[in-house]
N, CA, C and O of each residue as an XYZ file, in Angstrom:
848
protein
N     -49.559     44.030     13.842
C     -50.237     44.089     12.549
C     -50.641     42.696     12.131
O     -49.867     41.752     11.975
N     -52.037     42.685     11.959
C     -52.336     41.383     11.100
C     -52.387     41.184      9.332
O     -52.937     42.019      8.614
N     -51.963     40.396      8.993
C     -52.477     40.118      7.446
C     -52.652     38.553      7.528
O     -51.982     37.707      8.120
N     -54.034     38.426      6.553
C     -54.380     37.312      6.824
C     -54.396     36.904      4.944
O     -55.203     37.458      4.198
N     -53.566     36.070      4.532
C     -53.760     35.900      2.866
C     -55.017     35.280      2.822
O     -55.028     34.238      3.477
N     -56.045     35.548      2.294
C     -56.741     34.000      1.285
C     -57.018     33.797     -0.245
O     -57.580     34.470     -1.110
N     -56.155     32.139     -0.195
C     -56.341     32.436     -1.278
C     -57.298     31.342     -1.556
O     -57.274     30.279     -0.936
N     -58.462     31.722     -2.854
C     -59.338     30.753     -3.191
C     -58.953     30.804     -4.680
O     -59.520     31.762     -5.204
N     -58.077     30.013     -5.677
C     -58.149     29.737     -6.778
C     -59.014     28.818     -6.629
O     -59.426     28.192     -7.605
N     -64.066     61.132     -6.826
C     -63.507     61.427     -5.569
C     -62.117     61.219     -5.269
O     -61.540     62.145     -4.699
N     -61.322     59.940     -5.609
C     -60.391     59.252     -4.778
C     -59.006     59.967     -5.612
O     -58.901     60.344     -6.780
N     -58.009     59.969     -4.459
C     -56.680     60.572     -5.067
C     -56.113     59.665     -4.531
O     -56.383     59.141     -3.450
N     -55.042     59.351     -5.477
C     -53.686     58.540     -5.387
C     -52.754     58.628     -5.287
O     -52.189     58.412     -6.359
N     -51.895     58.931     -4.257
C     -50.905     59.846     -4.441
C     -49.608     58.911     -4.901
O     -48.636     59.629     -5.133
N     -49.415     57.883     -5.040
C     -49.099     57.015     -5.819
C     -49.439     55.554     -6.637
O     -49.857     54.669     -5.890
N     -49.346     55.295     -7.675
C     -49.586     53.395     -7.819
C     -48.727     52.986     -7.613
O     -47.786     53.578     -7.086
N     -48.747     51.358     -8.092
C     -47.886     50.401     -8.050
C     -47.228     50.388     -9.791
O     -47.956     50.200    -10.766
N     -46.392     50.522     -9.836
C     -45.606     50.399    -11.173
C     -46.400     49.935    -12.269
O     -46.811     48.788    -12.093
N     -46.819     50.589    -13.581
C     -47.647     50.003    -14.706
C     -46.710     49.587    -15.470
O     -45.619     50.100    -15.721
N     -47.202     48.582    -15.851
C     -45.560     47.985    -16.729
C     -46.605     47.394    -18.091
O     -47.787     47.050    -18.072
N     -45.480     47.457    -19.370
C     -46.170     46.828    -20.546
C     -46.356     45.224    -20.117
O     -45.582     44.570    -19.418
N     -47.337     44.872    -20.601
C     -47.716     43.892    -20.662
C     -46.987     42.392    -21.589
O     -47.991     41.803    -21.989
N     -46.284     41.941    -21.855
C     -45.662     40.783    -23.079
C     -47.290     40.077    -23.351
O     -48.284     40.130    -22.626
N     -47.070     39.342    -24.846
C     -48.031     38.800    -25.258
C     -47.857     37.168    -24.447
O     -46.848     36.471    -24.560
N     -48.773     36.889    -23.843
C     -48.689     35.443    -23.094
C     -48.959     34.463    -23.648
O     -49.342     34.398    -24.817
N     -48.767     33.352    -22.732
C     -49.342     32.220    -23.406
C     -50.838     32.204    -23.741
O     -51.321     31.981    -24.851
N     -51.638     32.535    -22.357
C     -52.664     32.792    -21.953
C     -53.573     33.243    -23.463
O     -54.442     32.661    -24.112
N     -52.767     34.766    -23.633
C     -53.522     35.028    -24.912
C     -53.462     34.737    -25.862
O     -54.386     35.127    -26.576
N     -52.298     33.818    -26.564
C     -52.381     33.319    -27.713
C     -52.961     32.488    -27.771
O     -53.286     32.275    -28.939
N     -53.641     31.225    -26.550
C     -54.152     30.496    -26.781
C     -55.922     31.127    -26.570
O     -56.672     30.199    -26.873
N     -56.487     32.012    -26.279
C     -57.585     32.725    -26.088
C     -57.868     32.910    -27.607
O     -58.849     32.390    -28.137
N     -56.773     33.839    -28.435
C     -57.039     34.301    -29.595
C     -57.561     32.940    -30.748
O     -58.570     32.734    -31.422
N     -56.305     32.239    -30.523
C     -56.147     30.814    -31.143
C     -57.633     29.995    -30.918
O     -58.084     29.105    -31.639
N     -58.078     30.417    -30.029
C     -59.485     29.417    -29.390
C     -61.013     30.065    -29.954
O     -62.064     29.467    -30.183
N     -60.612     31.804    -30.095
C     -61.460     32.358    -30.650
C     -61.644     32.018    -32.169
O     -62.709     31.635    -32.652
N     -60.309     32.230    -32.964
C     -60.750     31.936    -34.487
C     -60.811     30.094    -34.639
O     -60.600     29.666    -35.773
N     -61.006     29.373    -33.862
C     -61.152     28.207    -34.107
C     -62.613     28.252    -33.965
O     -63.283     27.488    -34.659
N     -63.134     28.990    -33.217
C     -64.732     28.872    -32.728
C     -65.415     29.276    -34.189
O     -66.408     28.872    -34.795
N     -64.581     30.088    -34.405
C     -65.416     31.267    -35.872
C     -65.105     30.032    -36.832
O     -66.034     29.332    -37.234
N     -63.766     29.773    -37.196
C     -63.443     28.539    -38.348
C     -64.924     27.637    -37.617
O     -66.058     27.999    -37.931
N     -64.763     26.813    -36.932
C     -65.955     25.804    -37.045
C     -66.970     26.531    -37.078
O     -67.777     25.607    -36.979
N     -67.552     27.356    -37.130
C     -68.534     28.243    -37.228
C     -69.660     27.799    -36.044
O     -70.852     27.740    -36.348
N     -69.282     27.549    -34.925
C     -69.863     28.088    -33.380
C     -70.172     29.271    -33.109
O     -71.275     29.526    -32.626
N     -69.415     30.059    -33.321
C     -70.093     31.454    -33.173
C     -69.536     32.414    -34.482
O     -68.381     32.325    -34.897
N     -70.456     33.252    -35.001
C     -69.500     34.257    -36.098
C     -68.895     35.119    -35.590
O     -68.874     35.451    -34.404
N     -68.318     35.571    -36.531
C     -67.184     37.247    -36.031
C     -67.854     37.856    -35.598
O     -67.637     38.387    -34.509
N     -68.859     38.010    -36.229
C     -69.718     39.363    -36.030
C     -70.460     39.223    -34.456
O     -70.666     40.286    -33.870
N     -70.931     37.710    -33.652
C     -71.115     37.538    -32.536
C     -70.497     37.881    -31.638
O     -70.849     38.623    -30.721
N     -68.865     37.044    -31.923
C     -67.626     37.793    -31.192
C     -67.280     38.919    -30.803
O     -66.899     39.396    -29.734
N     -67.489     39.338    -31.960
C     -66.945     41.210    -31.694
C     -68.218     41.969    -31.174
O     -68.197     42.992    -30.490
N     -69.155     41.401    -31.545
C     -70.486     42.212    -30.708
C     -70.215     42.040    -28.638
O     -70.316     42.846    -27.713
N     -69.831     40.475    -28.729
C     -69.810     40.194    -27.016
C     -68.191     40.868    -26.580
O     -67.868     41.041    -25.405
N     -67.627     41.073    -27.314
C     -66.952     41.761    -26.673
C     -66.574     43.202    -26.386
O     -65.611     43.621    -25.744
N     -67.600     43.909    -27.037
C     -67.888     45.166    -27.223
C     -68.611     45.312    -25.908
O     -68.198     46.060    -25.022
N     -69.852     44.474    -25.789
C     -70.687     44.098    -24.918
C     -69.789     44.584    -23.622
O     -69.766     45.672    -23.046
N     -69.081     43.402    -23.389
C     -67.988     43.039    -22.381
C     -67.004     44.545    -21.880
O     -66.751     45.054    -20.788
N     -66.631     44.898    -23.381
C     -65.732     46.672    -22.601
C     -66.534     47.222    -22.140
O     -66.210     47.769    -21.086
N     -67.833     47.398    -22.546
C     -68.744     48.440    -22.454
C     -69.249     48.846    -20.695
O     -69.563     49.869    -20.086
N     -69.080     47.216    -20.345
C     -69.465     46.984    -18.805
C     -68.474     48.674    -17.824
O     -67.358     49.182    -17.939
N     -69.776     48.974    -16.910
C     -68.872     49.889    -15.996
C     -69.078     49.353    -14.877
O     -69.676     48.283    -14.765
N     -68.502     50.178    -13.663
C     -69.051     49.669    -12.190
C     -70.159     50.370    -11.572
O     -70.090     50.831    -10.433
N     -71.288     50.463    -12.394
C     -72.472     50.918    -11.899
C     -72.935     49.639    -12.005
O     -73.480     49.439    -10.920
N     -73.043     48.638    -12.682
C     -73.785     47.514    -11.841
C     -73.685     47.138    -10.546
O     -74.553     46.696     -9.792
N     -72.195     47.422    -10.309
C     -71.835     46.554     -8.824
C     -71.928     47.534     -8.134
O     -72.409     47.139     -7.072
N     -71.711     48.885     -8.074
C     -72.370     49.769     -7.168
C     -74.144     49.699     -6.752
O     -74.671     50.393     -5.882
N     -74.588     49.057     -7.301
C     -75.745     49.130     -7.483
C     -76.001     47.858     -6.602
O     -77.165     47.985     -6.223
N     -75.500     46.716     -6.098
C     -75.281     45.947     -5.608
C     -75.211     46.492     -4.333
O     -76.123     46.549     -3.507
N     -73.608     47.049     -4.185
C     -73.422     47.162     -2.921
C     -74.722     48.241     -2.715
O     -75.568     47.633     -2.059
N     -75.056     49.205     -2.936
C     -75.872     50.301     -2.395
C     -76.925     49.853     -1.620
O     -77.286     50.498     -0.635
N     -77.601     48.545     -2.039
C     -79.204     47.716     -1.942
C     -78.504     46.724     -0.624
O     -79.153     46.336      0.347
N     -76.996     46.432     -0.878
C     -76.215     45.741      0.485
C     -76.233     46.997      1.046
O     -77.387     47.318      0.763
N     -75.836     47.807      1.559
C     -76.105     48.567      2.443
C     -77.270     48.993      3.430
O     -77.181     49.286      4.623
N     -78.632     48.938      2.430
C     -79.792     49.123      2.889
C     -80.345     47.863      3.408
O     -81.110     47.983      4.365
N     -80.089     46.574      2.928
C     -80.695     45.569      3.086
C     -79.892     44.258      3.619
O     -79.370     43.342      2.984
N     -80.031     44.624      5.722
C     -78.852     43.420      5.545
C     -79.195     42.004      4.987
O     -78.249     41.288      4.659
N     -80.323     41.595      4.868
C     -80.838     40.251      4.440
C     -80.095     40.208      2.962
O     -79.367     39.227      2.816
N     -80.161     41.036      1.949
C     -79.483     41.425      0.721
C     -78.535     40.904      0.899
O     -78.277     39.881      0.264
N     -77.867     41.301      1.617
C     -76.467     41.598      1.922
C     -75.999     39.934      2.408
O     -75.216     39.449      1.590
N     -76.190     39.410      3.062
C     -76.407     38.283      3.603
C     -76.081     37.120      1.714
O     -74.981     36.835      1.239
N     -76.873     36.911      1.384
C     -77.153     36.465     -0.180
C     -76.046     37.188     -1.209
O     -75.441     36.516     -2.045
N     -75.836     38.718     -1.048
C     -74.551     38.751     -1.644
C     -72.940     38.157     -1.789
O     -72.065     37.971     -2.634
N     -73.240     37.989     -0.202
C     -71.773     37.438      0.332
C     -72.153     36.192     -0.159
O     -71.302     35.861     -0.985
N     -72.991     35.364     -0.058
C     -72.671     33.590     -0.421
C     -72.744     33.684     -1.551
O     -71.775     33.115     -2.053
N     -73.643     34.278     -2.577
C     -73.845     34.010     -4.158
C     -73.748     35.505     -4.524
O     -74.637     36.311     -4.250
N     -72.381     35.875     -5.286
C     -73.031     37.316     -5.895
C     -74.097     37.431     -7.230
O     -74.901     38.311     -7.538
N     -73.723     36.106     -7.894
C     -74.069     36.155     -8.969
C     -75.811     35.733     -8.661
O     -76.828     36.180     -9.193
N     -75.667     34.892     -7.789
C     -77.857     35.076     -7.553
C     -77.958     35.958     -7.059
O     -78.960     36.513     -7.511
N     -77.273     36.838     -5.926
C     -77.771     38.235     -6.002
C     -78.056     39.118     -6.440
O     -78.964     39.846     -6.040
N     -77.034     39.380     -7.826
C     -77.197     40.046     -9.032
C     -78.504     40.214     -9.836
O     -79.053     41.208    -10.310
N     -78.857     38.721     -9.825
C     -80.287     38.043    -10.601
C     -81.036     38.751     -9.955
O     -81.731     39.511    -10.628
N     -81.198     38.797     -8.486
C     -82.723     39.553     -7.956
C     -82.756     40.403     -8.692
O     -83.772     40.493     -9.381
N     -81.662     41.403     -8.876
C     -81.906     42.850     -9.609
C     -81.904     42.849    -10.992
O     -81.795     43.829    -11.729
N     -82.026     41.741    -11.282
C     -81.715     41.781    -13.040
C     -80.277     42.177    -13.523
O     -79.876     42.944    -14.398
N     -79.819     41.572    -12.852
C     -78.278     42.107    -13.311
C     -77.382     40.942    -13.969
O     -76.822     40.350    -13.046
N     -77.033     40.390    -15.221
C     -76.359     39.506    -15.344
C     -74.506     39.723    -14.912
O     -73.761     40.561    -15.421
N     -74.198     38.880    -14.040
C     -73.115     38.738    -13.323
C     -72.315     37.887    -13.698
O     -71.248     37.737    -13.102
N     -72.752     36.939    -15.065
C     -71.773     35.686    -15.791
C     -71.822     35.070    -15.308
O     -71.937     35.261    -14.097
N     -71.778     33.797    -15.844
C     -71.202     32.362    -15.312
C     -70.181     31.985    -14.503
O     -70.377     30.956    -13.856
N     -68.793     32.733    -14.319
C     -68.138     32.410    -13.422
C     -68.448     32.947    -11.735
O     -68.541     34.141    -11.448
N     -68.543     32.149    -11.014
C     -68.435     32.134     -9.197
C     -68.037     33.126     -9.007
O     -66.969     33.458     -9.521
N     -68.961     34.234     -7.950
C     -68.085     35.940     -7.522
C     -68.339     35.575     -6.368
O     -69.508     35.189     -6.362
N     -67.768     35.457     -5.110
C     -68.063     35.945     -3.629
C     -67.589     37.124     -3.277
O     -66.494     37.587     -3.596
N     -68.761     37.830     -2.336
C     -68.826     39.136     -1.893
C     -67.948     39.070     -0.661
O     -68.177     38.050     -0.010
N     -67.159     39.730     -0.226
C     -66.517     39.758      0.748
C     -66.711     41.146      1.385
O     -66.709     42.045      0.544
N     -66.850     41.482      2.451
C     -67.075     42.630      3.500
C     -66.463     43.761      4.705
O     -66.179     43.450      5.862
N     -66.359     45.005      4.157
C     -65.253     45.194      4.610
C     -66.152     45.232      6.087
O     -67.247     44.720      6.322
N     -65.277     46.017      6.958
C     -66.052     45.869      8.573
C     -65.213     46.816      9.433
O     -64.057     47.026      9.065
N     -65.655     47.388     10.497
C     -64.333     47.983     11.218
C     -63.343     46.842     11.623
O     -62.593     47.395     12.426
N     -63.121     46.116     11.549
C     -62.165     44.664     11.962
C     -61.658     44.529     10.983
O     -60.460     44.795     11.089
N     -62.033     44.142      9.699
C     -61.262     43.213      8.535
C     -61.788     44.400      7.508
O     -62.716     45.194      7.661
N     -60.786     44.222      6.315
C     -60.422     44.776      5.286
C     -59.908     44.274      4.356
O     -58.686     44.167      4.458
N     -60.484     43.801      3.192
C     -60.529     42.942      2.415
C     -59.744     43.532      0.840
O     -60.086     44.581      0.296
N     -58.924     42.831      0.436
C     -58.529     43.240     -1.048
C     -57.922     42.457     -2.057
O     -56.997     41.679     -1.825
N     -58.580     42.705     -3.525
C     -58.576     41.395     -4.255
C     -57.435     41.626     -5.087
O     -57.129     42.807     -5.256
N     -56.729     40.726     -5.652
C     -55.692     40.549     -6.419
C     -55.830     39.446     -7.145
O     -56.492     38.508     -6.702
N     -55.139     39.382     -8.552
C     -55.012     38.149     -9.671
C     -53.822     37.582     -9.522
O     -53.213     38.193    -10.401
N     -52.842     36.670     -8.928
C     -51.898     36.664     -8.796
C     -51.017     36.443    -10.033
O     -49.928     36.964    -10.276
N     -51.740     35.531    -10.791
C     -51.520     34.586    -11.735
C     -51.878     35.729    -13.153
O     -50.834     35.954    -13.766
N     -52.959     36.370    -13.685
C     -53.156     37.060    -14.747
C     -54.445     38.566    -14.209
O     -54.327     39.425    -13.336
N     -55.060     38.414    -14.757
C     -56.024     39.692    -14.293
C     -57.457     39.206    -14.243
O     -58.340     39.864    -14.793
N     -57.754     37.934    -13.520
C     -59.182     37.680    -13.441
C     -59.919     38.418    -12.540
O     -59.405     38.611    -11.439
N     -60.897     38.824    -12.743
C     -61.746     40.372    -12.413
C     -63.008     39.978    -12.465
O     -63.293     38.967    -13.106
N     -63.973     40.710    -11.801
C     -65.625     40.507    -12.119
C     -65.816     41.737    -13.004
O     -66.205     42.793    -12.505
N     -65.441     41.578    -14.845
C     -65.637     42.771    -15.189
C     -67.002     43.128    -15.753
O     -67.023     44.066    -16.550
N     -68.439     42.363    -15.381
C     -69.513     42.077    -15.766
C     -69.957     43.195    -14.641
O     -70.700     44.131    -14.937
N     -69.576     43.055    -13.701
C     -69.775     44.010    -12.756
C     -69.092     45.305    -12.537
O     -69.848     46.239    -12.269
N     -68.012     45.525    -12.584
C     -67.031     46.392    -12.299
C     -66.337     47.253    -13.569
O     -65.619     48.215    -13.298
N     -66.602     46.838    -15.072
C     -65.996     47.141    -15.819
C     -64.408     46.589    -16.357
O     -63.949     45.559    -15.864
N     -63.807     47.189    -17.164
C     -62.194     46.698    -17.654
C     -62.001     46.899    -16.497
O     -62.574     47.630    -15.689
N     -60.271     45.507    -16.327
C     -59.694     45.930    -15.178
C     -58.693     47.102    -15.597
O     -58.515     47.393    -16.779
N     -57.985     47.824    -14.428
C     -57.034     49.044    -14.636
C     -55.980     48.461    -14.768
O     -55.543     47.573    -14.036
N     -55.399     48.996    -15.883
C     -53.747     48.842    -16.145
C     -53.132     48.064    -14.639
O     -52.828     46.890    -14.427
N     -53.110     49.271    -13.751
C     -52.429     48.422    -12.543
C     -53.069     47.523    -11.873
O     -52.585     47.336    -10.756
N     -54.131     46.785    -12.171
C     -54.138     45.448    -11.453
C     -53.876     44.916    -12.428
O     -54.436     43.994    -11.836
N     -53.476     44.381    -13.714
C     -52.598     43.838    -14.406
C     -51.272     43.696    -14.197
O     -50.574     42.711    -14.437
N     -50.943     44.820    -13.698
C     -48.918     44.711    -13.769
C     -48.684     44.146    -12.665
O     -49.348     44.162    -11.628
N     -47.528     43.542    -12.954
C     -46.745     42.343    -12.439
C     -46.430     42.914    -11.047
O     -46.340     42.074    -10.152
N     -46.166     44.779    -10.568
C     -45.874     44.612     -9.506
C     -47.219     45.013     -8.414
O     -46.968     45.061     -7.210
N     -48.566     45.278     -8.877
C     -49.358     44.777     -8.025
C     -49.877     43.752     -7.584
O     -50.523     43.614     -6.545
N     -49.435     42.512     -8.873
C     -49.901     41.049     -8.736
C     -48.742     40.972     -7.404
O     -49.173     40.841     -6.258
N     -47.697     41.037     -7.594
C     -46.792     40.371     -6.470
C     -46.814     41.170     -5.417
O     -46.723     40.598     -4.330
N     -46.897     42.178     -5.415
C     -46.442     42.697     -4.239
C     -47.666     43.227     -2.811
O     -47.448     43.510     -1.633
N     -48.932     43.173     -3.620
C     -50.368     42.804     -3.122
C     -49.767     41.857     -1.937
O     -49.627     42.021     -0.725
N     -49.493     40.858     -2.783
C     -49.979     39.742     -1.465
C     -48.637     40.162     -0.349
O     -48.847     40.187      0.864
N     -47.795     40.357     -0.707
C     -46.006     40.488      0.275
C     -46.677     41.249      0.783
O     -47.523     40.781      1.545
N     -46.629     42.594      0.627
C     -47.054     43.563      1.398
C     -48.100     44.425      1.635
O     -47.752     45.573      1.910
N     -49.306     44.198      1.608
C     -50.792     45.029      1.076
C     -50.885     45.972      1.897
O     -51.392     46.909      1.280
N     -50.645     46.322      3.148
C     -50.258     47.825      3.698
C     -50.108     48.240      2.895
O     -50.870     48.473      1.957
N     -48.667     48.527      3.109
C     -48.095     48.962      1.534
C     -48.524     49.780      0.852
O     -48.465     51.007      0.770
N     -49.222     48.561      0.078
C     -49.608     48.848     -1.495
C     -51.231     49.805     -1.248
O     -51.611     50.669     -2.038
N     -51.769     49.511     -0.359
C     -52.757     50.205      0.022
C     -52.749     51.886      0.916
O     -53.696     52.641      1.136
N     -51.055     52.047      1.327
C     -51.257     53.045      1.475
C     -50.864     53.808      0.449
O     -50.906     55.027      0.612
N     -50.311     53.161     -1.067
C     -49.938     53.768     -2.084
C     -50.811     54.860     -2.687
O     -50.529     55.960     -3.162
N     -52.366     53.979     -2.459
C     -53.268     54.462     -3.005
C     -54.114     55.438     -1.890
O     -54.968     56.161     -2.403
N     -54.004     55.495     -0.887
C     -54.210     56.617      0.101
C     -55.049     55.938      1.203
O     -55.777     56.598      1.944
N     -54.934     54.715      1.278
C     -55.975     54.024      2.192
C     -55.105     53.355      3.343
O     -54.752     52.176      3.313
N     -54.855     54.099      4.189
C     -54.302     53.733      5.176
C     -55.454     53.268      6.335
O     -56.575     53.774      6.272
N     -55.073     52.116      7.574
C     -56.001     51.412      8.218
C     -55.243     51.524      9.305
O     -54.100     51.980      9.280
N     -56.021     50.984     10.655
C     -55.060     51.346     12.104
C     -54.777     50.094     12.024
O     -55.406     49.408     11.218
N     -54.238     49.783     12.460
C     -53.274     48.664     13.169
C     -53.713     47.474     13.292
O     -53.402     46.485     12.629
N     -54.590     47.582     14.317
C     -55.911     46.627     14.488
C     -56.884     45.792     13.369
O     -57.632     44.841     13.597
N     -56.618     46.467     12.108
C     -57.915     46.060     11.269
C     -56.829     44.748     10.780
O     -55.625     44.937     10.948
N     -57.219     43.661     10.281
C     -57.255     42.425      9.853
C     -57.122     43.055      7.905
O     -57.769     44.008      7.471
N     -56.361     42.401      7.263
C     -56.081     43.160      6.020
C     -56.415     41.319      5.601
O     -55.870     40.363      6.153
N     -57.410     41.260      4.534
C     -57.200     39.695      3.513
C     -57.159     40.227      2.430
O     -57.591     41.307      2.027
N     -56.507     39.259      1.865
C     -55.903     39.419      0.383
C     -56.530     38.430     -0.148
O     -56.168     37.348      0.315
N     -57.509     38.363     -1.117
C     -58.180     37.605     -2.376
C     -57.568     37.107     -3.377
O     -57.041     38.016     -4.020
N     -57.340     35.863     -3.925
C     -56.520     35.431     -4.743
C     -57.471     35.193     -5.924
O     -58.151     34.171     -5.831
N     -57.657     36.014     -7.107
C     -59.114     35.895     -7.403
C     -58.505     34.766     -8.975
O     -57.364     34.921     -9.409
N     -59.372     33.842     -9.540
C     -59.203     32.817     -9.957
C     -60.146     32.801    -11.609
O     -61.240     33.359    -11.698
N     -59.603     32.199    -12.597
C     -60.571     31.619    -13.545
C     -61.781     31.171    -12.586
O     -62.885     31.640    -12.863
N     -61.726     30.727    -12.020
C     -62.755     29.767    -11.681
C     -63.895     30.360     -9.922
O     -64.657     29.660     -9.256
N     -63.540     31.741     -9.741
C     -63.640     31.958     -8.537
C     -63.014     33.933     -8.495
O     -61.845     34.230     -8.249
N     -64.000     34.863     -8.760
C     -63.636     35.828     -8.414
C     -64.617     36.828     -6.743
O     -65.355     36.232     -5.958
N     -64.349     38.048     -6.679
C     -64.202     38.722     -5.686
C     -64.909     39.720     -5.623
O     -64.479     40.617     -6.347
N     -65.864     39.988     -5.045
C     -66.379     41.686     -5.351
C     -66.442     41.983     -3.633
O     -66.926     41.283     -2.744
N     -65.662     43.478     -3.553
C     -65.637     43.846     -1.942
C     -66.855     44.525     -1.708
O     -67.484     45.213     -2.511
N     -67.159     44.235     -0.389
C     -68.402     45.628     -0.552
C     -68.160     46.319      0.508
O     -68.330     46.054      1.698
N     -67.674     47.394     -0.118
C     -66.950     48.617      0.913
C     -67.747     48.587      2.328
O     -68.816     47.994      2.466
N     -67.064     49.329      3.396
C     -68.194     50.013      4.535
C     -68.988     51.178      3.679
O     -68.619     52.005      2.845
N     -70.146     50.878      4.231
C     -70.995     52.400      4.189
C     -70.127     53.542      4.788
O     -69.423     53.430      5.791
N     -70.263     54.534      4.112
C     -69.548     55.722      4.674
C     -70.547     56.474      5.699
O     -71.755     56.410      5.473
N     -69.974     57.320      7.034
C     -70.460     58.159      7.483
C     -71.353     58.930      7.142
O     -70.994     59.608      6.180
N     -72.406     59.156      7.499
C     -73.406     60.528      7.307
C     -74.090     60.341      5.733
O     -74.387     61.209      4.912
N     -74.207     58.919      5.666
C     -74.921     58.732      4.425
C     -76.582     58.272      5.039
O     -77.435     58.017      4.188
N     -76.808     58.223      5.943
C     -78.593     57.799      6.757
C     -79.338     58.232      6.007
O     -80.187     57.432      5.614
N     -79.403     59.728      5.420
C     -80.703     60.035      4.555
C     -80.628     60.058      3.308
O     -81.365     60.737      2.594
N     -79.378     59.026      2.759
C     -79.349     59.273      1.163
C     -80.162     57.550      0.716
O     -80.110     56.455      1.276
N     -80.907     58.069     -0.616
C     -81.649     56.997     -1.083
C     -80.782     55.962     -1.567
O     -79.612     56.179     -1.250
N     -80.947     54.974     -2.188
C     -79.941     53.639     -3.265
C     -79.306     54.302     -4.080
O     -78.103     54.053     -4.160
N     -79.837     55.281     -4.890
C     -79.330     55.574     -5.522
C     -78.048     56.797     -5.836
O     -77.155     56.997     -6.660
N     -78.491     57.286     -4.882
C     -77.004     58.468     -4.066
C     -76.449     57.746     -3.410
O     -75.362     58.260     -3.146
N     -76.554     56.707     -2.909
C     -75.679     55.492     -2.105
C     -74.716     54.930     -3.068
O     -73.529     54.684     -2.850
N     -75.481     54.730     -4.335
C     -74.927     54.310     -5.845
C     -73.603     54.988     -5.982
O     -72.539     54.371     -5.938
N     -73.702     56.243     -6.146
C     -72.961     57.393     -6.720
C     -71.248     57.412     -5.498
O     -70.210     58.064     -5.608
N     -71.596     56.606     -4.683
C     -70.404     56.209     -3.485
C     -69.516     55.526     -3.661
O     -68.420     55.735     -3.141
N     -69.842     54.258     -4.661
C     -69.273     52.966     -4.635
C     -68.833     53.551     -6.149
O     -69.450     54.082     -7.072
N     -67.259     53.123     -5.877
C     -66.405     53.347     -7.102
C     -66.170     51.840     -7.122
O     -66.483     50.893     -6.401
N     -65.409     52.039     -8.383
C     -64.282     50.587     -8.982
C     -63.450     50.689     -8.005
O     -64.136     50.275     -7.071
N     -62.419     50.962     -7.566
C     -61.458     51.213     -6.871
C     -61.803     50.497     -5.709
O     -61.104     49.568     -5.304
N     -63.305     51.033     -4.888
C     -63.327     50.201     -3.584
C     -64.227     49.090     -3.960
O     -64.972     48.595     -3.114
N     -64.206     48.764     -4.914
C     -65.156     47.275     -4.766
C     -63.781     45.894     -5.224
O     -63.840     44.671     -5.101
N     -62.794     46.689     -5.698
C     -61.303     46.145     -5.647
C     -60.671     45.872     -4.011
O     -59.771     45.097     -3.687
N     -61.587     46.918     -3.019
C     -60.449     47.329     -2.037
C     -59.087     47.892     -1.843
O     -58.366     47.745     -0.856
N     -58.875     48.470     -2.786
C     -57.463     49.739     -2.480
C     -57.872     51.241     -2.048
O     -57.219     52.281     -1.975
N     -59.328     50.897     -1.774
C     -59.820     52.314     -1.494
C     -61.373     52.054     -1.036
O     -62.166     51.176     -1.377
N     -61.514     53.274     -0.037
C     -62.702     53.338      0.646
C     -63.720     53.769     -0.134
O     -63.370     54.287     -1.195
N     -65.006     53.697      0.110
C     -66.262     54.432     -0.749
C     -66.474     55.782     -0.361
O     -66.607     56.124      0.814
N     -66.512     56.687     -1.504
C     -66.700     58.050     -1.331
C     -67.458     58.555      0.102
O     -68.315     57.865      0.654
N     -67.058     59.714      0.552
C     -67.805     60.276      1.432
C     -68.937     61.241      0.910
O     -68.526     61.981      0.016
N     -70.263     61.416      1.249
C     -70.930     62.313      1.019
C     -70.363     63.766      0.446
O     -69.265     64.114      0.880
N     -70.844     64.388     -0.230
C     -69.900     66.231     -0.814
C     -70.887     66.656      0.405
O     -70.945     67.829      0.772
């Protein structure tokens, strides 16, 4: 069995990884603390705030399905996804944020899956909120120890052979997977290609839907 860490700072489950409450962090008190200082100096108003972050929940993973689908059809696409997601995004009009996303690829060889080790940094511009369980403490840790594992928790078991990386995804540096194309998808357009790519596998704990 290989596992290879890197770190750069339809679907049934027949189990997760433990959801655990969350404690209030440092992290967020100083976020909150940073927000009403912005509003006190009047940089941005409340009413901006709470609009971008409405903005921000609102995000689903039909942008980034929409990504991978056009990677599927287009290896040149595809090519430009993996080095820049976020100028890839741009071709399509898709804003992808300011922070750094690299596309990573799954393949029959390697199998790719992202984790926050540290808190829950996510491409949620693309993908939507992250899920409860990539927040809790025992998918942050136990991702990287054991990602078999944790991947066959979620029903995605791999042979032997495949190469498993683990993404250490960063403030400064996140992750978007782009599943394999599934089987017996040749005559479906982008947009039934769309309808394939869940949240789940652009995380990597799970493959992209198969055709019904």
């Amino acid at each position: 069995m290989k596992e290879h860490h890197h770190h750069d700072h339809g679907h049934h489950h027949p189990k997760q990884p433990d959801i655990e409450d969350q404690p209030i962090t440092y992290y967020k008190v100083m976020t909150e603390a940073l927000a009403e200082l912005l509003v006190e100096k009047g940089v941005i108003t409340a009413g901006e705030l709470r609009a971008q972050m409405e903005e921000q929940n609102s995000r689903s993973p039909a942008f980034g399905a929409k990504l991978i689908a056009r990677a599927w059809i287009d290896d040149s696409f595809k090519s430009r996804l993996i080095a820049d997601v976020n100028a890839a995004a741009a071709e399509l009009d898709i804003d992808a944020g300011d922070i750094p996303i690299r596309g990573v690829e799954n393949t029959d060889d390697v199998h790719n899956i992202v984790v926050c080790t540290l808190c829950s940094c996510y491409p949620r511009s693309l993908i939507g909120l992250p899920p409860d369980w990539y927040k809790s403490r025992a998918y942050r840790s136990r991702t990287v120890r054991e990602p078999r594992r944790v991947l066959g928790e979620f029903g995605t078991t791999l042979p032997e052979d495949v190469e498993v990386r683990v993404h250490d995804s960063t403030a400064d540096l996140r992750f978007l997977v782009i599943p394999k194309r599934p089987d017996g998808t040749d005559g479906l357009d982008e947009v039934q290609l769309a309808d394939l790519v869940t949240r789940d596998s652009m995380i990597g704990v799970s493959m992209a839907k198969t055709p019904a």
